[in-house]
DRENLUMVEX-212545 format. One line per 5 residues: number of its first residue (from 1); for each residue x, y, z of N, C-alpha, C, O, CB. Coordinates in Angstrom, 3 decimals, always signed. Glycine has a CB too. Example, Ala and Ser with C-alpha at 12.3 -4.5 7.8 and 13.67 -1.06 7.14 Angstrom:
// residues 2
1 = +13.190/-5.690/+7.800/+12.300/-4.500/+7.800/+13.200/-3.300/+7.800/+14.236/-3.319/+8.465/+11.308/-4.473/+9.046 ~ +12.850/-2.250/+7.080/+13.670/-1.060/+7.140/+12.900/+0.030/+7.870/+13.409/+1.138/+8.039/+14.084/-0.598/+5.725
END
This chain:
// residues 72
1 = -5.891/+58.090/-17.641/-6.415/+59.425/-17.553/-6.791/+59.882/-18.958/-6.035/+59.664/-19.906/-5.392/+60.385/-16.896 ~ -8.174/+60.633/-19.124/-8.226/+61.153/-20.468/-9.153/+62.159/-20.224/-10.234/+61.987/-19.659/-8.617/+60.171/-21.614 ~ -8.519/+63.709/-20.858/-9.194/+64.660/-20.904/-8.529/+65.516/-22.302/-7.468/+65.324/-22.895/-9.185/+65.306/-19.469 ~ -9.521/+66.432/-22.520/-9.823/+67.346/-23.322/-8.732/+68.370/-23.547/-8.590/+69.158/-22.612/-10.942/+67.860/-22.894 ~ -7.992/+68.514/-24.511/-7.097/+69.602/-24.650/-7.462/+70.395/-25.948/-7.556/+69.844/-27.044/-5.633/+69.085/-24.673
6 = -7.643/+71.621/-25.757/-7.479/+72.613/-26.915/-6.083/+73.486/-27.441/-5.004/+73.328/-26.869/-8.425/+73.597/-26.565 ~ -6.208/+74.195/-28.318/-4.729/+74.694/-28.675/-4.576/+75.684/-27.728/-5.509/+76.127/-27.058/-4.452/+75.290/-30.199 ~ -3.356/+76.069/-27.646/-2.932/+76.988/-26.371/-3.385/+78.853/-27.248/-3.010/+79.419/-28.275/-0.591/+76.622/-25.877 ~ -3.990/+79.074/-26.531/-3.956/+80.495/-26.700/-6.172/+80.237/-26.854/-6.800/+81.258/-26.573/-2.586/+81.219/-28.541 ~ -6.752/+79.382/-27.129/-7.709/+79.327/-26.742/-8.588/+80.353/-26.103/-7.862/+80.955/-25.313/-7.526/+78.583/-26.268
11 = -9.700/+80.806/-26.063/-9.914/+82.236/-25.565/-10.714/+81.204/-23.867/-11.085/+80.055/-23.628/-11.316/+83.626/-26.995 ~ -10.634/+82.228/-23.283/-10.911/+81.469/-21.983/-12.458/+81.542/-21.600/-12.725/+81.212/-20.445/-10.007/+82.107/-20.756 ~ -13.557/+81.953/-22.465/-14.622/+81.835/-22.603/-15.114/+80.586/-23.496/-16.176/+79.967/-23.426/-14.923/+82.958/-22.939 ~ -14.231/+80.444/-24.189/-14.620/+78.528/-24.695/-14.033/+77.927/-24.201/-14.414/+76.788/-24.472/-14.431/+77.826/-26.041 ~ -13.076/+77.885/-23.428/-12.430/+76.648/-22.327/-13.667/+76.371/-21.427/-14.239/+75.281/-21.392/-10.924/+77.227/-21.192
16 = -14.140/+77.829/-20.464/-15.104/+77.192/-19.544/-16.106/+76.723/-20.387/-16.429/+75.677/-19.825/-15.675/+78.094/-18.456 ~ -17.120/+76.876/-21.825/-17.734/+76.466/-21.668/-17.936/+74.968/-22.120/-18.877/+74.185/-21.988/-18.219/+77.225/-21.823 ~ -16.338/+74.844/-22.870/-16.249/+73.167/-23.013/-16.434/+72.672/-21.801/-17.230/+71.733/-21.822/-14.875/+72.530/-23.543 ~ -16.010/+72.930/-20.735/-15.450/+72.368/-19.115/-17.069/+71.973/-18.724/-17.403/+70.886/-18.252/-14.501/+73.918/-17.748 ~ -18.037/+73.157/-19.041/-19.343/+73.092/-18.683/-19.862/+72.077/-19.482/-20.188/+71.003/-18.975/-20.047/+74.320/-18.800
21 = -19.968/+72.278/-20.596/-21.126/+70.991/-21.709/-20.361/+70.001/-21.441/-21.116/+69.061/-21.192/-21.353/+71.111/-23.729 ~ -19.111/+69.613/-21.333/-18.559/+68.581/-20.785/-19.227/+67.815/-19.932/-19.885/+66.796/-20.147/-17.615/+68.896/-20.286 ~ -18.940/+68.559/-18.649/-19.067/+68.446/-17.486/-20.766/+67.658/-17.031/-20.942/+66.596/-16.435/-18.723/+69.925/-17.017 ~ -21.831/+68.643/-17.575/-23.003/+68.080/-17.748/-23.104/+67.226/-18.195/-23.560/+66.359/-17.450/-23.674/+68.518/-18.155 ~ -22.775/+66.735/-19.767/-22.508/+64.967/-20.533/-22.085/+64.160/-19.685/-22.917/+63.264/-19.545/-21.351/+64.720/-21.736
26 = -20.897/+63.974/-18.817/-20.501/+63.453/-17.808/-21.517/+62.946/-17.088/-21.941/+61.831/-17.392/-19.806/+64.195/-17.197 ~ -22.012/+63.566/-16.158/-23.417/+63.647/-15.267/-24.650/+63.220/-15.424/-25.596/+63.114/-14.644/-23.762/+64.692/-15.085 ~ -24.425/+62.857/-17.193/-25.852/+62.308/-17.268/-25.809/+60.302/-16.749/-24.888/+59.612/-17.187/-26.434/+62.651/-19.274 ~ -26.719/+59.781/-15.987/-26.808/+58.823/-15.670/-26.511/+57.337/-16.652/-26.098/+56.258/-16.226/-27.842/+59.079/-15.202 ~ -26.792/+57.620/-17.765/-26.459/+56.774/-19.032/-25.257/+56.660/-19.406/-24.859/+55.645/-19.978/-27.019/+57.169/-20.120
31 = -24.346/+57.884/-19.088/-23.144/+58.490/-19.700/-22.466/+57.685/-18.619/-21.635/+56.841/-18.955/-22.922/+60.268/-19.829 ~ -22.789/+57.904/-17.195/-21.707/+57.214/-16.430/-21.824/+56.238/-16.070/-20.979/+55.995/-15.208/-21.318/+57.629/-15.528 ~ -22.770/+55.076/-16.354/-23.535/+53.838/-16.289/-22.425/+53.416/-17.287/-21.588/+52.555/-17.016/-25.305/+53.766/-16.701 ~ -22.493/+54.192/-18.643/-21.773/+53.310/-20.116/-19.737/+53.068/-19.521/-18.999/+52.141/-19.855/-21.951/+54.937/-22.220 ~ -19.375/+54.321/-18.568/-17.905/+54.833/-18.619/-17.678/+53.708/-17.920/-16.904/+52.786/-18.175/-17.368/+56.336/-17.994
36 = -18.828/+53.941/-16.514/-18.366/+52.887/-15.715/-18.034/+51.125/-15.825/-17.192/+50.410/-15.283/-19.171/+53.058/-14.932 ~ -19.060/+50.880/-16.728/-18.984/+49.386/-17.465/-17.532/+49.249/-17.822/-17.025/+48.271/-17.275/-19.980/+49.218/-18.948 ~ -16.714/+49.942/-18.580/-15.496/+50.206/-19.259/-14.524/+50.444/-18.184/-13.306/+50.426/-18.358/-15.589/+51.373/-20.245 ~ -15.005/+50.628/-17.272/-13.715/+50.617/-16.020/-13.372/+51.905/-15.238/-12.663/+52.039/-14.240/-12.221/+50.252/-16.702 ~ -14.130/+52.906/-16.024/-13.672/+54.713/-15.899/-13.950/+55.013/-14.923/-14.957/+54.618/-14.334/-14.268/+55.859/-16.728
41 = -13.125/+55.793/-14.496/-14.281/+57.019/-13.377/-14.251/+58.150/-13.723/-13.390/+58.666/-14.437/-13.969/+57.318/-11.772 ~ -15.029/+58.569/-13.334/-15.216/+60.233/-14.162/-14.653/+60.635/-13.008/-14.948/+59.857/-12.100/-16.939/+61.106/-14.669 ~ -14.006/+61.474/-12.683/-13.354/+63.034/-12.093/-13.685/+64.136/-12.611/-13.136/+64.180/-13.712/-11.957/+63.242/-12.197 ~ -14.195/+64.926/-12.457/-14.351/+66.550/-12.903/-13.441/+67.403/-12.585/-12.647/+67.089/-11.699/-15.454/+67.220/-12.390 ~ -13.367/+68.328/-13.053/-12.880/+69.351/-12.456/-12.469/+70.788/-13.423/-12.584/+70.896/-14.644/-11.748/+68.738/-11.757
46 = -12.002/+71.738/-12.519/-11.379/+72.899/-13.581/-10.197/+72.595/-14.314/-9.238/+71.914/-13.951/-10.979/+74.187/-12.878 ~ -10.406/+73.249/-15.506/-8.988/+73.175/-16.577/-7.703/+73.169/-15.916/-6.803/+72.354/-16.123/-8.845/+74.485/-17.592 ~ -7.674/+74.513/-14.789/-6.231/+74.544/-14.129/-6.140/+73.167/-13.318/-5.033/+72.678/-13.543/-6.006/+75.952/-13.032 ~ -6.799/+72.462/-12.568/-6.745/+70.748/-11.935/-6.041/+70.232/-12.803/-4.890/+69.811/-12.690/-8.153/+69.766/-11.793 ~ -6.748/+70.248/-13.749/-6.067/+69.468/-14.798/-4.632/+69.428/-15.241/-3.808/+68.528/-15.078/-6.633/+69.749/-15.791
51 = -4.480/+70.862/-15.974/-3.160/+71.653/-16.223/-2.361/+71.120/-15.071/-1.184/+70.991/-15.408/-3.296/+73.393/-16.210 ~ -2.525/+70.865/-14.176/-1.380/+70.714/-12.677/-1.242/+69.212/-12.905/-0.174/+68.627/-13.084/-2.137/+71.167/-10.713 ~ -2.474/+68.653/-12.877/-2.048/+66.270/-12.565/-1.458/+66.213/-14.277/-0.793/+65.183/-14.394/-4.514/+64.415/-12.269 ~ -1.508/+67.026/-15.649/-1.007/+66.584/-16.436/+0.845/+66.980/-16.388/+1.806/+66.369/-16.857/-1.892/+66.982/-17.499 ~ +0.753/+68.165/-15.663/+2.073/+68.544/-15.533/+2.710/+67.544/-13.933/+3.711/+67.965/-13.354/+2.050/+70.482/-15.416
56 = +2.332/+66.889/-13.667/+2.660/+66.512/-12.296/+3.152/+65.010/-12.880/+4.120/+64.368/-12.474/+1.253/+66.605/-11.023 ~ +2.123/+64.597/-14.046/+2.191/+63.286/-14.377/+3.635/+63.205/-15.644/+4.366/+62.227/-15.803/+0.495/+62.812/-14.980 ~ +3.706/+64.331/-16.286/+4.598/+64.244/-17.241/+5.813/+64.207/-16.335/+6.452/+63.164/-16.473/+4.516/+65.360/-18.315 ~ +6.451/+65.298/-15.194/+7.190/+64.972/-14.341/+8.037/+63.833/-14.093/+9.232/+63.536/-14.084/+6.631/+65.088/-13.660 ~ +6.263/+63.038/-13.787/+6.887/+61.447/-12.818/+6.848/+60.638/-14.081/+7.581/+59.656/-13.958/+5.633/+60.544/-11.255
61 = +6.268/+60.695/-15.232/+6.811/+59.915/-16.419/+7.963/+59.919/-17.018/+8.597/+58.994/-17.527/+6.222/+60.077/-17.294 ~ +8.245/+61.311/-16.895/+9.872/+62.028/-17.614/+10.798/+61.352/-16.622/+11.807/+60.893/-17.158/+10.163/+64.129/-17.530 ~ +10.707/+61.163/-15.223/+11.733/+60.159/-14.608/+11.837/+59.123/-14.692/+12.981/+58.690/-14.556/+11.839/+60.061/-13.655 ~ +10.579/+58.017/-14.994/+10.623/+56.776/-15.056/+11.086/+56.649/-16.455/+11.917/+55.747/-16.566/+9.390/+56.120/-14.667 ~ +10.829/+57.230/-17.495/+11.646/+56.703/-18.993/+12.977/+57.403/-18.602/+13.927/+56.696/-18.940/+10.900/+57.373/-20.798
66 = +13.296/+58.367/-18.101/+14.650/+58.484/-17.982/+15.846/+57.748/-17.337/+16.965/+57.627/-17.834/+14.678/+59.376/-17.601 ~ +15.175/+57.013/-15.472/+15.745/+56.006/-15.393/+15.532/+54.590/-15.808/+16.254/+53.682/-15.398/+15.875/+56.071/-14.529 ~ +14.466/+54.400/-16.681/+15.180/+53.313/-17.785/+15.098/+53.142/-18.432/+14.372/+52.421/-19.116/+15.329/+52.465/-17.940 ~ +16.396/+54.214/-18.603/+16.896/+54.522/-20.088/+16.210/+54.580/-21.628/+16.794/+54.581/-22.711/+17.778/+53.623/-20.239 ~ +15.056/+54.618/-21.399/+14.119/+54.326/-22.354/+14.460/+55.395/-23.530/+13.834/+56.388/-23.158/+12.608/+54.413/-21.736
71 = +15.034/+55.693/-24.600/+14.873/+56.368/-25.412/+14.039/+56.265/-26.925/+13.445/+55.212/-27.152/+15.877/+56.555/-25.392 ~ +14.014/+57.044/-27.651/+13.045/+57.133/-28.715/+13.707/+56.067/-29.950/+13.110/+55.911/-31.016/+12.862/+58.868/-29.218
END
């Protein structure tokens, strides 16, 4: 998974319009011709999507290093 994070407090008029110029780059036919070669798939979506599968994923990561035992 790889997406775009800015610092927290960010004003929420440049979040959407990263999400947007993003979003369009994505879409261009060259852009997802090149991702796809590399294995990617593009997914889109809104910041809050996001905010939720990164918090959903830290979750189920924070259990798997916890049961084994994985520490720093």
């Amino acid at each position: 998974m790889v997406g775009v994070l800015v610092p927290a407090g960010t004003p929420r008029a440049i979040v959407n319009r990263l999400n947007k110029d993003i979003a369009l780059v994505l879409d261009k036919p060259d852009v997802k011709e090149r991702l796809f070669t590399t294995g990617s798939e593009i997914v889109g979506g809104t910041p809050e999507e996001f905010g939720a599968i990164m918090k959903s994923e830290m979750a189920r990561l924070g259990k798997v290093i916890k049961d084994a035992g994985i520490r720093e």
